[in-house]
PAKOLMI-822531 format. One record per residue (C-alpha): x, y, z. Coordinates in steps of 0.1 Angstrom, whole numbers, always signed. Layout:
% PAKOLMI-822531
    xx    yy    zz
     X     Y     Z
...
This chain:
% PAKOLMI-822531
    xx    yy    zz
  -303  -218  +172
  -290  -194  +148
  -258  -180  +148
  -249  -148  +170
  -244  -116  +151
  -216   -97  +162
  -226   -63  +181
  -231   -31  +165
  -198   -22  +170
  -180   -44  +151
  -201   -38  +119
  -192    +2  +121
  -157    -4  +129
  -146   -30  +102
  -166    -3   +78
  -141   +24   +86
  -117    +5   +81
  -125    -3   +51
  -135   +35   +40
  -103   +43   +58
   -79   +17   +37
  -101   +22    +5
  -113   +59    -2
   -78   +76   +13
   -51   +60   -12
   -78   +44   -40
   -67   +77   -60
   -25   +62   -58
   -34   +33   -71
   -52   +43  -102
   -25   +64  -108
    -1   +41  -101
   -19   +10  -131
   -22   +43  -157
   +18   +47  -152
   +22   +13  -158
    +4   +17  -196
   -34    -2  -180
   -63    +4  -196
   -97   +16  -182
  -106   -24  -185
   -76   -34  -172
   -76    -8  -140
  -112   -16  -137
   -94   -52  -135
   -67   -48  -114
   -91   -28   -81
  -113   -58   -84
   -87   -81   -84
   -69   -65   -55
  -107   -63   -34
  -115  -100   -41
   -77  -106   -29
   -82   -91    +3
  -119  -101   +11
  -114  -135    +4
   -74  -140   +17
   -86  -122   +45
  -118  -139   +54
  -101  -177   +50
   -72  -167   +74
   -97  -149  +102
  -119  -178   +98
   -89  -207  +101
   -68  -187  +127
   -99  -170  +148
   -80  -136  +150
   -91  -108  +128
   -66  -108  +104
   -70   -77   +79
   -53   -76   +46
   -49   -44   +22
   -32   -33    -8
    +3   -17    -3
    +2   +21    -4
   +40   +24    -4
   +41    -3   -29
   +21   +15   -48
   +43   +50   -49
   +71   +33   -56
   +54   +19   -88
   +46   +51  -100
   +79   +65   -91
  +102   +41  -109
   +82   +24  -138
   +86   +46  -171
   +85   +26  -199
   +74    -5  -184
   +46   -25  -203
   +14   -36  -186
   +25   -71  -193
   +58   -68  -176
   +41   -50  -147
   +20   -84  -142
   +48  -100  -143
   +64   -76  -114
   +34   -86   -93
   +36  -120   -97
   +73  -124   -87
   +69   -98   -54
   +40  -122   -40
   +61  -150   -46
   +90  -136   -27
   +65  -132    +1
   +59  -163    +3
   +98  -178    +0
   +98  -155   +29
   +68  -171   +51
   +77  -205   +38
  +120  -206   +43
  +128  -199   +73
  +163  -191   +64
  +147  -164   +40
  +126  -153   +72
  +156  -150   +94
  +176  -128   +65
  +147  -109   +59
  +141   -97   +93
  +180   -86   +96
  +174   -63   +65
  +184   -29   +85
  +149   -12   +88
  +167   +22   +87
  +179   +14   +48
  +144    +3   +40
  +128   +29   +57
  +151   +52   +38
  +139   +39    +5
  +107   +41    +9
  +109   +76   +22
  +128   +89    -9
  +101   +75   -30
   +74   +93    -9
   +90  +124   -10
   +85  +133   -45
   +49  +128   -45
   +47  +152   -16
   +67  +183   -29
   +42  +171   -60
   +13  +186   -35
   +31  +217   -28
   +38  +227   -64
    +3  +223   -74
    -3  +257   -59
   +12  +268   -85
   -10  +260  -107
   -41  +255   -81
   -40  +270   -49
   -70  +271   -40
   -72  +229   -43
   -40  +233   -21
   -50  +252    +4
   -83  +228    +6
   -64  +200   +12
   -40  +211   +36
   -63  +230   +56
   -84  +198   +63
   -59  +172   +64
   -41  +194   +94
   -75  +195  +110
   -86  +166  +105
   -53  +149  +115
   -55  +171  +152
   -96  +163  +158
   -98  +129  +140
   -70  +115  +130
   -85   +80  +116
  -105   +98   +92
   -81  +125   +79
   -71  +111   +45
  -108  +100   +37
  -120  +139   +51
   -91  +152   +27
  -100  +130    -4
  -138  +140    +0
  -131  +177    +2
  -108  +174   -32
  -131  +155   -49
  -163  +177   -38
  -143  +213   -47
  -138  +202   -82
  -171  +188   -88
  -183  +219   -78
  -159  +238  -100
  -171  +216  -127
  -136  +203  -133
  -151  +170  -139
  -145  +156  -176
  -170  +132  -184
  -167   +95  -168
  -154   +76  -194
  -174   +45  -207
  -168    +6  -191
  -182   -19  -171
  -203    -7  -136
  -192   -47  -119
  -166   -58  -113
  -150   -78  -140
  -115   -95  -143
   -90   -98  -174
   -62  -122  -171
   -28  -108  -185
    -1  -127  -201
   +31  -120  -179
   +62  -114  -196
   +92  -117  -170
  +117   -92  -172
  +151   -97  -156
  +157   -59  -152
  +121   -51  -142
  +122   -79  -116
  +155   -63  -102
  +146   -30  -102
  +105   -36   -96
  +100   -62   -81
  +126   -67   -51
  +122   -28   -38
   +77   -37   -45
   +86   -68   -20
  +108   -52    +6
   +91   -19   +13
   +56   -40   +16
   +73   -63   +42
   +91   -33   +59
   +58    -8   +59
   +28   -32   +58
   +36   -74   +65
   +60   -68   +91
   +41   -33  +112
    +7   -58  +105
   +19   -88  +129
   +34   -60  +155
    -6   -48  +157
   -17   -84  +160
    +6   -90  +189
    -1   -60  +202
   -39   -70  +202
   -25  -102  +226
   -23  -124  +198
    +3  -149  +186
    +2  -150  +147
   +23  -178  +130
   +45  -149  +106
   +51  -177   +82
    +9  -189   +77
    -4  -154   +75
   +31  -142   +48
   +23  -172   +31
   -15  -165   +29
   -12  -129   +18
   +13  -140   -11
    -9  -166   -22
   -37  -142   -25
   -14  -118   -39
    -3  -147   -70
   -36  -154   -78
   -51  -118   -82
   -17  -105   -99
   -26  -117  -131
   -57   -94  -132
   -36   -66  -122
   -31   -67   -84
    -1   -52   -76
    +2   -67   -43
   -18   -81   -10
    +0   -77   +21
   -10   -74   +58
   -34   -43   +68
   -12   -26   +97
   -32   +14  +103
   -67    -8   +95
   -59   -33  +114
   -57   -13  +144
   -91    -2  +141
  -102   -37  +140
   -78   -55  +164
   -91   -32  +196
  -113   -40  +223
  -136   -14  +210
  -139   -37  +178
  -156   -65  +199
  -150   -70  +232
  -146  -105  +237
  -112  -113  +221
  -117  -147  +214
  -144  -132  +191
  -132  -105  +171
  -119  -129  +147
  -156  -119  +131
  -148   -78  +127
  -122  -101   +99
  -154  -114   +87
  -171   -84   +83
  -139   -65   +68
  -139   -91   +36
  -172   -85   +32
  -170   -55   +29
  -140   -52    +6
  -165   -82   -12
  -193   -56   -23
  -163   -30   -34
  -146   -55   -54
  -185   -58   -73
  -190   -24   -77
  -148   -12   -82
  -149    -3  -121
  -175   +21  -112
  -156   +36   -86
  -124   +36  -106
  -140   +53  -137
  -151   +85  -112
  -117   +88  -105
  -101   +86  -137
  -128  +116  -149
  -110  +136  -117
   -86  +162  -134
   -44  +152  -130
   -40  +183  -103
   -65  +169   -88
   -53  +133   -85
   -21  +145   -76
   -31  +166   -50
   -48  +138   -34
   -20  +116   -39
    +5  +137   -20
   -19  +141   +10
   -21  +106   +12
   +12   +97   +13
   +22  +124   +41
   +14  +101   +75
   +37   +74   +56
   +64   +96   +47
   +63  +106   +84
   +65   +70  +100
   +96   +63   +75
  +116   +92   +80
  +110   +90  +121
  +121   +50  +113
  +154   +56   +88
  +164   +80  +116
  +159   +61  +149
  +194   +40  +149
  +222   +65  +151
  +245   +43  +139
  +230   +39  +105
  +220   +78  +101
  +247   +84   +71
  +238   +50   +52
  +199   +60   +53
  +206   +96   +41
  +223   +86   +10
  +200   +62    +6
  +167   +85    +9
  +184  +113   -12
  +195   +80   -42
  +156   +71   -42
  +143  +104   -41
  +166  +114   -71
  +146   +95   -92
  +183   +76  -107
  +178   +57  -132
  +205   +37  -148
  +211    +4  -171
  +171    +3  -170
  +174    +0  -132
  +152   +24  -110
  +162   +46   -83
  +147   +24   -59
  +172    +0   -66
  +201   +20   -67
  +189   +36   -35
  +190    -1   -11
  +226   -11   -28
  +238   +23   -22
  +226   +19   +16
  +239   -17   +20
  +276    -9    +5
  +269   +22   +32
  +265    -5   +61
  +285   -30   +49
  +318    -2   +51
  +309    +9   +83
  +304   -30   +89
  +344   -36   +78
  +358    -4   +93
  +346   -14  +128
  +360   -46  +125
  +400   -34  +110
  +395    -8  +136
């Protein structure tokens, strides 16, 4: 007797998701592999990388721990790369990836480096990843002056989209950017490369000072804002995820697509509501198979992803920016409602966000670093004080 299909429903959710995690923030990460020097081949690379990552890391853990465990790219992680890598070679950038999945997996496989982790005040990481948000976002606003009318487009349907359907509100906004300057003929012509998906290895060349000031902030706002919100949907669904297996398993996918240019693999957390539901599949013992269906899908992306990525590097710079900032908006709202939530840690998270969002840069060391030490001497003094007092 052949195997049951899973209903209708499950098929049309794990595609949203996947339009959902894909089409909204594909534009951030292109421009996130052209700051870091990649080539058309190698950002052709890196997407396909990053979709063969996630479809099949995703599809071995849903299989093994029959829950539908999503996997995605980091978003955040991705801003942050873009906001704090000048000068950094393509080679050295591998490198970064390589050394943030492997801290994701000391963290799944230590569990002293689990316990520390997890006391890492969420207001300072929050705060970091907010300041490296916010620039992006003004970015939006000052491309009206410049392009208004791309700015009003964008606006005006994100803030619609967001109040009628929410789920779909970046992809709604992406498709109305891209459509507006097609039909403007802004266009340049798509430039010439591989339609499949293909993968070149890079060389990594470690970096001391790229690890410090990459690397550690890459890791920590992925566990903050994807890994960590990820297992609080699965629990949420009424399941009871082993934190160490499924860290583990994202980092090890996240090691072996780095050196094709992945910048990281991490737990899906907005997706993975989507698919975690009871209107995913309503038997729960099933739904392990909307997983399934998710790495498929992410499988026929990762064969057709240089394609995709060529359209977008033919889309004007306003253009990418403008989608950028739109993107980014829902996740600079959750971490400024989270850097603000404990009282207590207020002052620390300010000085922290407004260090990140300075864009610092000193001794070769980003302002994302400078941002977390400037928070954690901020709580370790009020730390001291309370206990002299």
């Amino acid at each position: 007797m052949p195997p049951k299909l899973p209903p209708l429903q499950s098929w049309s959710s794990a595609f949203i998701a996947v339009l959902i995690g894909f089409g909204g923030t594909i534009a951030l990460v292109v421009q996130a592999m052209r700051a870091l020097g990649a080539s058309v081949e190698h950002i052709g690379s890196g997407v396909t990388a990053l979709c063969l990552g996630i479809a099949i890391g995703g599809a071995a853990l849903s299989y093994r721990l029959r829950m539908p465990v999503l996997l995605a790219w980091s978003t955040p992680g991705a801003a942050l790369l873009v906001a704090t890598s000048p000068g950094v070679t393509w080679n050295v950038a591998v490198a970064v990836f390589i050394a943030a999945s492997l801290m994701t997996i000391a963290v799944g496989a230590v569990p002293m480096f689990g316990r520390l982790a997890e006391r890492i005040p969420s207001s300072i990481a929050s705060a970091m990843l907010a300041g490296v948000l916010l620039p992006f976002c003004l970015s939006l606003f000052r491309l009206g002056s410049t392009d208004w009318a791309m700015l009003v487009v964008l606006v005006a349907v994100f803030i619609v989209a967001r109040q009628r359907w929410p789920l779909h509100a970046l992809l709604l906004a992406l498709g109305a950017g891209v459509i507006l300057a097609l039909t403007r003929g802004d266009v340049s012509s798509v430039p010439s490369g591989p339609t499949f998906g293909t993968l070149t290895a890079v060389v990594p060349s470690f970096d001391v000072q790229a690890i410090l000031s990459l690397a550690i902030p890459l890791f920590l706002v992925t566990l903050v804002s994807q890994n960590l919100p990820g297992l609080v949907v699965l629990r949420a669904s009424g399941y009871q995820p082993n934190s160490g297996t499924l860290l583990i398993g994202s980092g090890v996918a996240g090691v072996a697509a780095a050196p094709f240019g992945a910048h990281i693999v991490n737990l899906a957390a907005l997706t993975a509501a989507i698919c975690t539901s009871d209107d995913a599949h309503p038997d729960r013992n099933q739904r392990w198979k909307v997983g399934v269906l998710y790495a498929a899908f992410y499988l026929l992306l990762a064969i057709f992803s240089p394609a995709l990525v060529r359209l977008f590097l033919a889309l004007p710079s306003p253009v990418i920016v403008g989608l950028t900032g739109v993107a980014l908006i829902p996740a600079l709202i959750n971490a400024l409602d989270a850097m603000l939530v404990v009282k207590e840690d207020r002052d620390a998270a300010i000085v922290t966000f407004l260090a990140t969002g300075s864009g610092l840069a000193l001794f070769g060391l980003g302002a994302a670093f400078w941002g977390l030490l400037v928070g954690f001497v901020a709580i370790g003094a009020k730390m001291l004080m309370k206990r002299s007092a």
